[in-house]
KOLZA-367489 format. One line per field, with one value per residue (C-alpha): x negated, y negated, z negated; residue in three letters; residue number from 0. Coordinates in steps of 0.25 Angstrom, whole numbers, plus 2048, in hexadecimal, padded with zeros to 3 digits. Layout:
N
east X:...
north Y:...
up Z:...
residuo ala:...
num NUM:...
END
This chain:
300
east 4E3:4E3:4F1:4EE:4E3:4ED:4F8:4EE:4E7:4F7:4F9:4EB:4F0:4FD:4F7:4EF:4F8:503:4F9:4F4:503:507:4FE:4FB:50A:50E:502:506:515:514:50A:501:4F3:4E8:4E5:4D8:4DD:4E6:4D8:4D1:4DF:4E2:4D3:4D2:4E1:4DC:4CF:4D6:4E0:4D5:4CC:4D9:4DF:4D2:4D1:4DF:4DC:4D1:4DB:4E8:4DA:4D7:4E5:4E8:4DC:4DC:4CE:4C6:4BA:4C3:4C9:4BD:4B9:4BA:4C3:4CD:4CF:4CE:4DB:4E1:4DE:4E2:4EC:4F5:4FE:4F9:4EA:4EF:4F6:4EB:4E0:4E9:4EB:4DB:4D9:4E3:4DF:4CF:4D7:4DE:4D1:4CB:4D4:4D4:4C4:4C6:4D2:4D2:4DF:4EC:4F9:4F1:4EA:4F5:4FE:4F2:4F0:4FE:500:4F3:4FC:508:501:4F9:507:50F:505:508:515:50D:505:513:51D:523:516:51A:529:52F:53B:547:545:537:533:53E:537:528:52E:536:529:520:52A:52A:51C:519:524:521:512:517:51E:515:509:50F:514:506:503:50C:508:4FB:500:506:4FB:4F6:4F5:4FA:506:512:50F:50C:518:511:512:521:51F:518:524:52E:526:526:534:53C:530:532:53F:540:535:53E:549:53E:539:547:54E:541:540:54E:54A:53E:545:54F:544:53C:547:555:562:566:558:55B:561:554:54D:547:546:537:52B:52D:53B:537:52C:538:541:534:531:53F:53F:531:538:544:53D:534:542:546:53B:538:548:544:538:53F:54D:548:53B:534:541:53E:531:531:53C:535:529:533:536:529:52B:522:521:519:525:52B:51F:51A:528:525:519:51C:526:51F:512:51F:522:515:513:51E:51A:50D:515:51F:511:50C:519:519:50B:510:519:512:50B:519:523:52F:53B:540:534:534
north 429:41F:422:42F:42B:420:429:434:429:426:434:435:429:42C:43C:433:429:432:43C:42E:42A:438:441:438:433:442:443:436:43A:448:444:451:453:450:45D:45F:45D:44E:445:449:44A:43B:436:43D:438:429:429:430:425:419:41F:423:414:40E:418:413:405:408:410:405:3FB:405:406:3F7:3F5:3FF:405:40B:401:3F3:3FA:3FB:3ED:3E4:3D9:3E5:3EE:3DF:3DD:3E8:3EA:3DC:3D6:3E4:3EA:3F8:3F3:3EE:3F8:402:3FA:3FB:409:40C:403:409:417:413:40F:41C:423:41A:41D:42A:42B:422:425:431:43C:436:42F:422:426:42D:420:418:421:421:411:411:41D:413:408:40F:416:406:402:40D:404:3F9:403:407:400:3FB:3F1:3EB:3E9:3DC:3D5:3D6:3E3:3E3:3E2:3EE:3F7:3F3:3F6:405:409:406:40F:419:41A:41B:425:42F:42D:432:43C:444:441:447:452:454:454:45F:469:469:46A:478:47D:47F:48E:48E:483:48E:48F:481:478:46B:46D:470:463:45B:45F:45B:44E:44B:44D:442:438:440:43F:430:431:436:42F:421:429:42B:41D:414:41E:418:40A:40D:413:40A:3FD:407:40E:407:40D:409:411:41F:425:423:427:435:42A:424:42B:424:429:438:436:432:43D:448:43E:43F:44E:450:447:44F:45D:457:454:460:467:45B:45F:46E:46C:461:46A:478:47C:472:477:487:484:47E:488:494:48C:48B:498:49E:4A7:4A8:49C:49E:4A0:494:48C:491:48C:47F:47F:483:478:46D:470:470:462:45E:463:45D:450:450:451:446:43C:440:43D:42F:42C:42F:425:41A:417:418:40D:40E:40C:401:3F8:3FE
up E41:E37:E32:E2D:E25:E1E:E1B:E15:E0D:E09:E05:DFE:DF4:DF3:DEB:DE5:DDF:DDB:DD3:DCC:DC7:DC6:DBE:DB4:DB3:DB0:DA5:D9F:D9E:D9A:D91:D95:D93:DA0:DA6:DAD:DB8:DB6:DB6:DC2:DCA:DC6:DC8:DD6:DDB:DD4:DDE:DE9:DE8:DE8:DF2:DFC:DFA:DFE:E0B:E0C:E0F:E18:E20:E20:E24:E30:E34:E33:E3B:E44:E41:E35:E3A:E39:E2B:E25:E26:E17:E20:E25:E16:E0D:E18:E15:E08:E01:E0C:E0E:E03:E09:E05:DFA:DF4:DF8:DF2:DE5:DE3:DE6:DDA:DD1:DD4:DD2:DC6:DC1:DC5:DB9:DAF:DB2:DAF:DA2:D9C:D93:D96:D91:D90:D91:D9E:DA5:DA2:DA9:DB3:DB7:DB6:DC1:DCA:DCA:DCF:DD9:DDD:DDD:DE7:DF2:DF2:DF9:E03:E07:E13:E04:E02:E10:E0E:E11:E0F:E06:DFC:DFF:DF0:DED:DF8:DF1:DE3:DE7:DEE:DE3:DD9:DE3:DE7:DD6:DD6:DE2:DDB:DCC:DD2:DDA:DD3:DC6:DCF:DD1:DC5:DBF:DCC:DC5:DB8:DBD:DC1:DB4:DB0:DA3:DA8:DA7:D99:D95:D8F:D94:DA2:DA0:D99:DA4:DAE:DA4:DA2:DB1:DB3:DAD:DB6:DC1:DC2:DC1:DCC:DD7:DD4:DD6:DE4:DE9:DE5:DE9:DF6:DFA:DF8:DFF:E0C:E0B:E0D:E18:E20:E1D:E1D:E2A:E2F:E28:E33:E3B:E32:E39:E48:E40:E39:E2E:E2C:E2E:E24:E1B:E1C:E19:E0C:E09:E0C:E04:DF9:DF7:DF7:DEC:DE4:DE5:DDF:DD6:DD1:DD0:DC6:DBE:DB9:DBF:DBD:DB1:DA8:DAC:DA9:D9C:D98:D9A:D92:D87:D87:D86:D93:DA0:DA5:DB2:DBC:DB7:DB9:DC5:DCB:DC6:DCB:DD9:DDA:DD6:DE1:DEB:DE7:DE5:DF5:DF9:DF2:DF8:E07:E02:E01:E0E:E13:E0A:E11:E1E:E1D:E18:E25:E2E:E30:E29:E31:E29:E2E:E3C
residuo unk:unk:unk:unk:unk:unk:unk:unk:unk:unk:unk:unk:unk:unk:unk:unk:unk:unk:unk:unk:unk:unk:unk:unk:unk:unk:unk:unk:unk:unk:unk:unk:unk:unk:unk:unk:unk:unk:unk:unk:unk:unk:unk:unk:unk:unk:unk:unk:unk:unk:unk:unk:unk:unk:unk:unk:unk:unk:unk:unk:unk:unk:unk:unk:unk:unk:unk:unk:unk:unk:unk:unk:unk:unk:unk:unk:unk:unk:unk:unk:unk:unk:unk:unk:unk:unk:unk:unk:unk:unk:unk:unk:unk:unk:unk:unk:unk:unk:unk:unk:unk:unk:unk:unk:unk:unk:unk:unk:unk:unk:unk:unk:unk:unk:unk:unk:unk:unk:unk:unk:unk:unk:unk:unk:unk:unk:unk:unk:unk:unk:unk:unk:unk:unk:unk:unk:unk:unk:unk:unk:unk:unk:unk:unk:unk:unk:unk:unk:unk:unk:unk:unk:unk:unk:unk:unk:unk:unk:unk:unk:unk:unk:unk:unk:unk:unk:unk:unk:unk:unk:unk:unk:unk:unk:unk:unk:unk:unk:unk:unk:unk:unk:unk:unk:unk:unk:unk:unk:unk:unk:unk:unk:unk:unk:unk:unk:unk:unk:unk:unk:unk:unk:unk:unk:unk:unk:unk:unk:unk:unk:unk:unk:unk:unk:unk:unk:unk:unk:unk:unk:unk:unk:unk:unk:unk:unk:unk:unk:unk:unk:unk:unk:unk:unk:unk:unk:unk:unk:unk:unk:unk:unk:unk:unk:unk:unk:unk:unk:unk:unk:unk:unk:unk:unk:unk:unk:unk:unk:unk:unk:unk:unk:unk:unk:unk:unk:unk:unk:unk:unk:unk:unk:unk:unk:unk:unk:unk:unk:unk:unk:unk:unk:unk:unk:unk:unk:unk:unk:unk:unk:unk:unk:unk:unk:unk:unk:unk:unk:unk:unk
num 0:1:2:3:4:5:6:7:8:9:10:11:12:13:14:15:16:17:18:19:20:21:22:23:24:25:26:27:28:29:30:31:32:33:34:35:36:37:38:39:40:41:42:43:44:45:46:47:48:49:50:51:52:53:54:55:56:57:58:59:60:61:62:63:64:65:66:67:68:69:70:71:72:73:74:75:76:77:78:79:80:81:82:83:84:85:86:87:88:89:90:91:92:93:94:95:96:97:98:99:100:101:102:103:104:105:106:107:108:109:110:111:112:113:114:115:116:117:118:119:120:121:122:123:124:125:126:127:128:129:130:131:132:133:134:135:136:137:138:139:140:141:142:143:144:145:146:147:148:149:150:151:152:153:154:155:156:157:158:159:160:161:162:163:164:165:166:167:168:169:170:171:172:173:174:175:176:177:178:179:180:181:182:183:184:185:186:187:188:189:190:191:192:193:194:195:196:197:198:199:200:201:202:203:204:205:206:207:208:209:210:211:212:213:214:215:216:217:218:219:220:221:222:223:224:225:226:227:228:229:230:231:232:233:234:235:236:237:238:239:240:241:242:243:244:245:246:247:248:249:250:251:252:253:254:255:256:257:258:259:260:261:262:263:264:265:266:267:268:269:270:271:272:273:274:275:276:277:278:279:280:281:282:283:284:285:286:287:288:289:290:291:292:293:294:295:296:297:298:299
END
């Protein structure tokens, strides 16, 4: 019963972390206002992220220990918390995001706060890298493996989190007409693009350290390996449609702008396309948290 609850608690910090880096990363890069939505979305992910890290530990204590009782004992989470990298990293990242919830209630809307903002998500996303089978690599490589995991958590975090961000920037009324949301897309796609380049080199490193090549042909034989495929699977639906708004839909839309036509079918195209990668993202995380509590076939 206690795995559920970890992964959840995963996937809980995982949303919360990437809307951290995200949203504010897209804000600061585009250069765009604070809507009225941007700072009670960040604060909420920031105490979501601090309050789901601590549960955290208190469930890797409980399965450590075997029982909730033992787990809640200050000899068992003080083990856990400052001798493991798990508890480590986890005690870390409720910091920062109690952190980022402080900024966000002091600093005033701006360049200067988004940039603060998505220093604190970066480093909240690095230290999934040591929560991961990454933080308890061995051996030769082992320092390779830590650094392509840390780029890759910071990037998959960037990447959905401002995904996030520009679904809610569509759902403004007025959005069809408005150049600055052809301008936030346009703003995001040149980051975006170097982000899944990152995801996709630092994913081989990655599975080269945790399956191995002379282990891909067994890779559907072991759960971790099935879980690997969907992610890849997930992944490269997400491409696809990452493609389509990036040379497709963003240039129809800003077109149309340009020319001072109806702008609405245009847009709702758009808008369509990023709530189906924003979904499929959303699966893609599950998956990711899924497999952070299996062995990987590499260490088996």
């Amino acid at each position: 019963m206690d795995e559920p609850i970890v992964v959840g608690l995963r996937l809980i910090q995982y949303v919360g972390v990437a809307l951290m880096l995200g949203v504010p990363a897209l804000l600061a890069g585009a250069g765009s206002p604070s809507a009225r939505w941007t700072r009670p979305l960040v604060a909420a992910a920031a105490l979501t992220t601090a309050l789901a890290a601590a549960a955290g530990l208190v469930a890797q204590s409980a399965v450590m220990a075997g029982s909730w009782s033992e787990a809640l004992k200050p000899a068992s989470l003080s083990m856990v918390a400052a001798h493991t990298s798990l508890g480590l990293s986890m005690g870390i990242r409720s910091a920062v995001a109690l952190l980022a919830l402080g900024l966000v209630l002091i600093l005033p809307p701006g360049r200067a706060a988004w940039a603060a903002l998505t220093a604190a998500g970066a480093v909240a996303a690095a230290s999934f890298a040591w929560s991961g089978h990454a933080g308890s690599a061995e051996g030769p490589g082992a320092t390779l493996h830590l650094g392509a995991d840390v780029v890759h958590a910071v990037a998959a975090a960037f990447w959905l989190g401002a995904l996030a961000a520009l679904g809610l920037t569509c759902l403004r009324r007025d959005g069809a007409q408005d150049p600055a949301v052809h301008r936030t897309f346009r703003a995001f796609s040149g980051p975006g693009t170097i982000a899944v380049v990152t995801l996709t080199l630092t994913g081989l490193i990655n599975a080269g350290f945790l399956v191995g090549p002379d282990r891909v042909g067994d890779l559907m034989t072991t759960g971790y390996g099935r879980l690997l495929v969907l992610k890849i699977a997930l992944f490269a639906v997400m491409l696809a449609l990452a493609a389509s708004n990036r040379w497709r839909l963003t240039p129809a839309l800003g077109a149309v702008q340009a020319a001072g036509g109806d702008a609405g079918p245009a847009f709702r195209r758009l808008r369509t396309s990023v709530a189906a990668e924003a979904a499929v993202g959303l699966a893609l995380l599950a998956v990711v948290a899924l497999l952070g509590v299996q062995p990987p076939p590499g260490r088996m």
